[in-house]
C-alpha positions as CSV (number, residue, x, y, z in Angstrom):
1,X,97.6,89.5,111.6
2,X,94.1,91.5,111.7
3,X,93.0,92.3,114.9
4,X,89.3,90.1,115.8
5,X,86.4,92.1,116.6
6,X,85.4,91.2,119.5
7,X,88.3,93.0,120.7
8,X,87.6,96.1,119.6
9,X,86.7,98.9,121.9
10,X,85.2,102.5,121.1
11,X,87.8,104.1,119.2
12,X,89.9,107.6,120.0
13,X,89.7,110.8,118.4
14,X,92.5,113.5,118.5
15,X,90.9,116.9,119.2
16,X,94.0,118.4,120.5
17,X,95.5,119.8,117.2
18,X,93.7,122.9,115.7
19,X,92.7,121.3,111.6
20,X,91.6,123.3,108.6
21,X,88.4,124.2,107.8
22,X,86.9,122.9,104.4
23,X,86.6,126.5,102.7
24,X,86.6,127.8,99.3
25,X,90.1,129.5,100.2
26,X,91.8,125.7,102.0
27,X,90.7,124.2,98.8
28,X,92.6,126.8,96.7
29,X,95.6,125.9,98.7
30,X,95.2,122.2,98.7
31,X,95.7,122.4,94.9
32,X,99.0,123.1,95.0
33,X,99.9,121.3,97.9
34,X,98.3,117.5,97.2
35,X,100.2,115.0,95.0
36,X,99.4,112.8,92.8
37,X,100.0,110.2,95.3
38,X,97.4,112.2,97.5
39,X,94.7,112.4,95.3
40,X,95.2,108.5,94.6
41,X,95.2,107.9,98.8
42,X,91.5,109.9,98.7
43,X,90.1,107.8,96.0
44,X,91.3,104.4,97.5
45,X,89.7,105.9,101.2
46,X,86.4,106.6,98.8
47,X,86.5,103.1,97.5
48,X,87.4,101.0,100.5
49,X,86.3,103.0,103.2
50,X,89.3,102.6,105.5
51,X,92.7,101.7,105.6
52,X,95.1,101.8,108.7
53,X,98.3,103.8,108.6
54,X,100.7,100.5,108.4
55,X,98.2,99.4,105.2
56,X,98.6,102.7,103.7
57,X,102.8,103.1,104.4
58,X,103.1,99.5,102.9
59,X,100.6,100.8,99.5
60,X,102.2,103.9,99.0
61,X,105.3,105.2,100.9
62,X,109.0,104.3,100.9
63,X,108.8,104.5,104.8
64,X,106.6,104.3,107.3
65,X,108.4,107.9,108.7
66,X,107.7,109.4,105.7
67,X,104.1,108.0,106.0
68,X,102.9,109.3,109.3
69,X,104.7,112.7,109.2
70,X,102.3,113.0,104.9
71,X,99.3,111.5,107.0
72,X,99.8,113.8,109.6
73,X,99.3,116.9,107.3
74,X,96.7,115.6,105.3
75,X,94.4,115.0,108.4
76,X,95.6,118.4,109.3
77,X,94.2,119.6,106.5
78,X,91.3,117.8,106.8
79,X,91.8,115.8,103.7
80,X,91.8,112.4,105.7
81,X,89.9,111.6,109.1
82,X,91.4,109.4,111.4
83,X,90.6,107.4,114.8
84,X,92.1,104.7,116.5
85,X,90.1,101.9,117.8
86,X,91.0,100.9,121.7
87,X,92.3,97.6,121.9
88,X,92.3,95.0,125.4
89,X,95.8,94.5,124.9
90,X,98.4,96.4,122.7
91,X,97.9,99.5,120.5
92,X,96.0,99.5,117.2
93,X,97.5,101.3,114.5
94,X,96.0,104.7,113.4
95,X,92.9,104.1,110.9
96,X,92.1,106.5,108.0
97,X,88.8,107.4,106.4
98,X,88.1,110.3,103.7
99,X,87.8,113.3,105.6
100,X,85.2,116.3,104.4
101,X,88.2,118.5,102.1
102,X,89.0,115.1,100.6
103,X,86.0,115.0,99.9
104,X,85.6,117.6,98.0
105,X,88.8,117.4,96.5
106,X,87.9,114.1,94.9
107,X,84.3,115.3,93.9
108,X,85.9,118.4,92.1
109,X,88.0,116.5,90.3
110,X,85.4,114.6,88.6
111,X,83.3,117.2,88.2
112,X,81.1,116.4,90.7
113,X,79.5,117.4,94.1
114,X,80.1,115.7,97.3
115,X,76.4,114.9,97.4
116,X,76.7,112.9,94.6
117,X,79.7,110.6,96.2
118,X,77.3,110.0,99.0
119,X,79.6,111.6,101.1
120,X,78.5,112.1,104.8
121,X,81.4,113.1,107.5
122,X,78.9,111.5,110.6
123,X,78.6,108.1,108.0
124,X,81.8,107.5,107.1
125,X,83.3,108.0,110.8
126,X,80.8,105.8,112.0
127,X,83.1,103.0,110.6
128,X,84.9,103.4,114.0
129,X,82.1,101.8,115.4
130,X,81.0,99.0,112.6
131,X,80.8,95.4,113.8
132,X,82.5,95.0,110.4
133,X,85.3,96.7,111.1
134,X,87.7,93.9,111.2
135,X,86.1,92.2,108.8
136,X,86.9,95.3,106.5
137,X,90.2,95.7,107.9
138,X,91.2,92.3,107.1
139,X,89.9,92.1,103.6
140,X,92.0,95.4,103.0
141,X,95.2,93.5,104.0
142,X,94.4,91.2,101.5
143,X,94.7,94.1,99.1
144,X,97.6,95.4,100.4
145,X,99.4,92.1,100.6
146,X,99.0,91.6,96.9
147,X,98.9,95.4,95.9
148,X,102.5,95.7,97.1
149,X,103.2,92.6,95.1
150,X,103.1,94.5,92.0
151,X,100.8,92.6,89.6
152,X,97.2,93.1,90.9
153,X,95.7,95.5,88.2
154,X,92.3,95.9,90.1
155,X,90.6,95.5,93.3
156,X,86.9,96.4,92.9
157,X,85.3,96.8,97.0
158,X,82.4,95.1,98.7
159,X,80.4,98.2,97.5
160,X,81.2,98.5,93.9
161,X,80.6,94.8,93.3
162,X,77.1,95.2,94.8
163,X,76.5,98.2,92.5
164,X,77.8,96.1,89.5
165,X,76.5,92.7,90.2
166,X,73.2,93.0,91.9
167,X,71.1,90.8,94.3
168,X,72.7,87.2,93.2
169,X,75.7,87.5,94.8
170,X,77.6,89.6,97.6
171,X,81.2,89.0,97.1
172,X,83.5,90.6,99.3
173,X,85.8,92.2,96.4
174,X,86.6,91.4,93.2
175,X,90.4,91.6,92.1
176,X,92.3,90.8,88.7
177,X,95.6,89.4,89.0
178,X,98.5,89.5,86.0
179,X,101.9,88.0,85.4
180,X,103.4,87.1,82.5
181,X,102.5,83.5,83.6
182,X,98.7,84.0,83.6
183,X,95.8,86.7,84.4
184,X,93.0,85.8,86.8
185,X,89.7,88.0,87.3
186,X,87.9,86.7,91.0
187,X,85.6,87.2,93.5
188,X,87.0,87.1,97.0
189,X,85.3,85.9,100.0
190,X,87.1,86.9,103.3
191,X,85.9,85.1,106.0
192,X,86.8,85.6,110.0
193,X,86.1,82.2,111.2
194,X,82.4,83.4,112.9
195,X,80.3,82.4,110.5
196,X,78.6,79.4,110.5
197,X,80.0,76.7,108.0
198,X,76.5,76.2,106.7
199,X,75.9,79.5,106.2
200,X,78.8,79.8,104.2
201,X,78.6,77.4,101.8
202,X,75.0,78.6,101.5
203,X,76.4,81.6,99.2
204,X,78.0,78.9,96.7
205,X,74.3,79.2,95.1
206,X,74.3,82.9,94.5
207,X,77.7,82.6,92.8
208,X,76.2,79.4,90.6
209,X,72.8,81.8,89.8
210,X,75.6,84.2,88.8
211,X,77.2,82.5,86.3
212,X,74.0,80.9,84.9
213,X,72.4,84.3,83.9
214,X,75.7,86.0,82.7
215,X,77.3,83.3,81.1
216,X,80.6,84.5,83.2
217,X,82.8,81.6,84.5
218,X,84.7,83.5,87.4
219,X,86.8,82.2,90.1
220,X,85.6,82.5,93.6
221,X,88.5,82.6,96.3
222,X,88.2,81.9,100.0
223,X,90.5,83.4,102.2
224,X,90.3,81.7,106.1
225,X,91.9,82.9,109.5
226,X,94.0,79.1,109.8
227,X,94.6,76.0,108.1
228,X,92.3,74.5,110.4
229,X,89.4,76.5,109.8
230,X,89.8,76.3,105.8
231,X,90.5,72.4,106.5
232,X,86.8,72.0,107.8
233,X,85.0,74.5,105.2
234,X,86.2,72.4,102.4
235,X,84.2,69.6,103.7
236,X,81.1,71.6,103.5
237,X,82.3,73.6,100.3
238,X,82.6,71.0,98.4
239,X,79.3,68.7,99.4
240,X,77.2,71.5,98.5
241,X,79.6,72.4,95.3
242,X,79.2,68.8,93.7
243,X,75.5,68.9,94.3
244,X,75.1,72.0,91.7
245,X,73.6,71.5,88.4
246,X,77.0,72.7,86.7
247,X,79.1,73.1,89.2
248,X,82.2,74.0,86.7
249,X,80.8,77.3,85.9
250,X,81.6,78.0,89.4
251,X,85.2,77.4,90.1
252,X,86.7,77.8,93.8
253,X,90.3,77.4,95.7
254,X,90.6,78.2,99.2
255,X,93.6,79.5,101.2
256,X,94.8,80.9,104.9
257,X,96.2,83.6,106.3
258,X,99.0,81.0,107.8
259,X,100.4,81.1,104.1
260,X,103.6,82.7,103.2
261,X,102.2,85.1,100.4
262,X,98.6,85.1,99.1
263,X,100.2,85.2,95.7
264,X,102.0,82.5,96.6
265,X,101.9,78.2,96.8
266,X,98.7,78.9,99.0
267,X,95.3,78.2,96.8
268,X,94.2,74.8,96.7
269,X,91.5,74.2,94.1
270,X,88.0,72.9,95.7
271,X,88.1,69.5,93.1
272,X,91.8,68.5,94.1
273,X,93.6,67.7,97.1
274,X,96.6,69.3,96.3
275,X,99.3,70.5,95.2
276,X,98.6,74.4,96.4
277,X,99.0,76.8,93.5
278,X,100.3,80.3,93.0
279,X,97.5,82.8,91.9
280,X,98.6,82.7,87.9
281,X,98.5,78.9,87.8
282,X,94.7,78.8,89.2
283,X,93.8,79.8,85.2
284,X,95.4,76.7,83.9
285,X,93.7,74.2,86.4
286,X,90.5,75.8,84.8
287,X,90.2,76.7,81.3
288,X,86.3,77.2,81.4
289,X,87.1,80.9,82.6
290,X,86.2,84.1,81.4
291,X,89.1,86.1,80.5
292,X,89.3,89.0,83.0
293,X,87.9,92.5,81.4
294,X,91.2,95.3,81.3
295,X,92.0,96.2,84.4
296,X,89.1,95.4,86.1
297,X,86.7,98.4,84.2
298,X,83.5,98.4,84.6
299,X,80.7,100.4,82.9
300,X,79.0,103.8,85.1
301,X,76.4,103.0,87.8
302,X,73.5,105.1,88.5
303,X,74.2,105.4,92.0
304,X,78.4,106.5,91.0
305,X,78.0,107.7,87.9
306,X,81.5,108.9,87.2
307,X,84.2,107.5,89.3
308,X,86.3,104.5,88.3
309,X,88.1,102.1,90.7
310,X,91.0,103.0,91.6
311,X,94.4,101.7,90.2
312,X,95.5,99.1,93.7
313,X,99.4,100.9,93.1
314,X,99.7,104.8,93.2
315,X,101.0,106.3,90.4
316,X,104.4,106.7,92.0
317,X,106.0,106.1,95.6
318,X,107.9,109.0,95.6
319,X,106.4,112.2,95.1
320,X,107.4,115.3,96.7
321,X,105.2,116.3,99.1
322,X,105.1,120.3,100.2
């Protein structure tokens, strides 16, 4: 289960082990020494800021030995940063943010500087210290819980969507889900149970304003700590849902962490009272949507101009790492 924020204390660093420097001559050795499964790990760190080791061993790796001991020589080689937030009770696992050759590695790769990733080492370890952190941590589960599924084809982040979307609406991700059984493009809102209920619903609009001016009918998803808690937003959901002009150009289901899977029996449309659906069946309870583009492309930004989401799966689990 995510770890609450409130518990979170000023996070570790590890200065004991000597690391590379992020020279011309390291970055002639890290191209024969990074997989294709590396290079993957650096543009998922770009896109979603941070992941911890058990969400990256569970994405990518066959074990979770085999995960810290690759870790382990990537931050080495400065490819990945690390830190590990200090917990009241209990150990947190490791957490991993692009580190400066990663960087570099990724920029060069798409012709690129680092400059124009927006990459800054102080900025992006300053996550350690976010108020968000758990928030982000927790919405990253998500991802990994249905990543390691096998049939999410995209999971755009919290940044990307406000690059693609705009002002309307804030979603916390955006995913596309396949099977053979159905394909469902939506917008995920990931909530930690500390928001007021009010101010929750109050998004709904954004969503509705959304759809109005791109004639898109996406799904919007909310994802709550407990049954309890998703038991009481409903309430307020759905009085401030049926008072929209057209409410069906926005449709929502809501689940909880206390499911079994989140692809699963857990999503229970906003207009019924049940049964709880799977993630391909939410496309037959509403026609009205728009299919889902190809894996979850989107066209250049101005502020990214050049790098694409990255693929949820790497492209294999089992390189061989030297």
């Amino acid at each position: 289960m995510p770890v609450r924020q409130a518990v979170l204390r000023n996070a570790r660093t590890d200065r004991r082990t000597p690391r590379a420097a992020n020279t011309a001559e390291h970055q002639a050795r890290l191209a024969s020494r990074l997989t294709a499964r590396d290079r993957w790990l650096v543009a998922m760190l770009h896109e979603h800021r941070v992941l911890t080791g058990d969400q990256i061993a569970a994405l990518a790796f066959p074990t979770a030995r085999g995960a810290r001991a690759r870790l382990r020589n990537l931050w080495c080689w400065s490819v990945l940063d690390r830190f590990q937030p200090v917990l009241a009770r209990g150990t947190a696992p490791m957490h991993y943010v692009l580190g400066p050759a990663g960087a570099t590695v990724l920029a060069t790769g798409h012709g690129l500087d680092t400059t124009d990733l927006g990459y800054r080492r102080n900025r992006t370890l300053g996550i350690a210290h976010s108020l968000r952190l758990a928030h982000t941590i927790g919405c990253n589960q998500l991802l990994t819980d249905l990543a390691t599924h096998g049939h999410l084809r995209a999971w755009w982040s919290e940044q990307r969507c406000a690059r693609s979307i705009g002002d309307l609406a804030r979603p916390d991700a955006y995913a596309h889900w396949a099977t053979p059984c159905g394909e469902l493009g939506f917008f995920v809102e990931y909530d930690t149970g500390t928001e007021a209920l009010g101010k929750l619903a109050a998004k709904l609009a954004g969503y509705h304003d959304l759809a109005r001016a791109t004639g898109q009918t996406t799904a919007l998803l909310f994802w709550f700590p407990s049954t309890h808690r998703e038991t009481h937003a409903r309430r307020t959901l759905h009085r401030t849902w049926t008072e929209m002009a057209e409410p069906g150009l926005l449709p929502i289901a809501t689940a909880s962490r206390e499911a079994p899977h989140p692809s699963a029996d857990a999503w229970l449309p906003l207009e019924t009272s049940g049964p709880r659906r799977p993630l391909d069946q939410l496309p037959h309870t509403w026609p009205q949507l728009t299919p889902a583009p190809p894996d979850g492309e989107s066209p250049p930004t101005s502020t990214n101009p050049a790098l694409p989401p990255p693929p949820p799966q790497p492209p294999t689990k089992h390189p061989r790492p030297r």
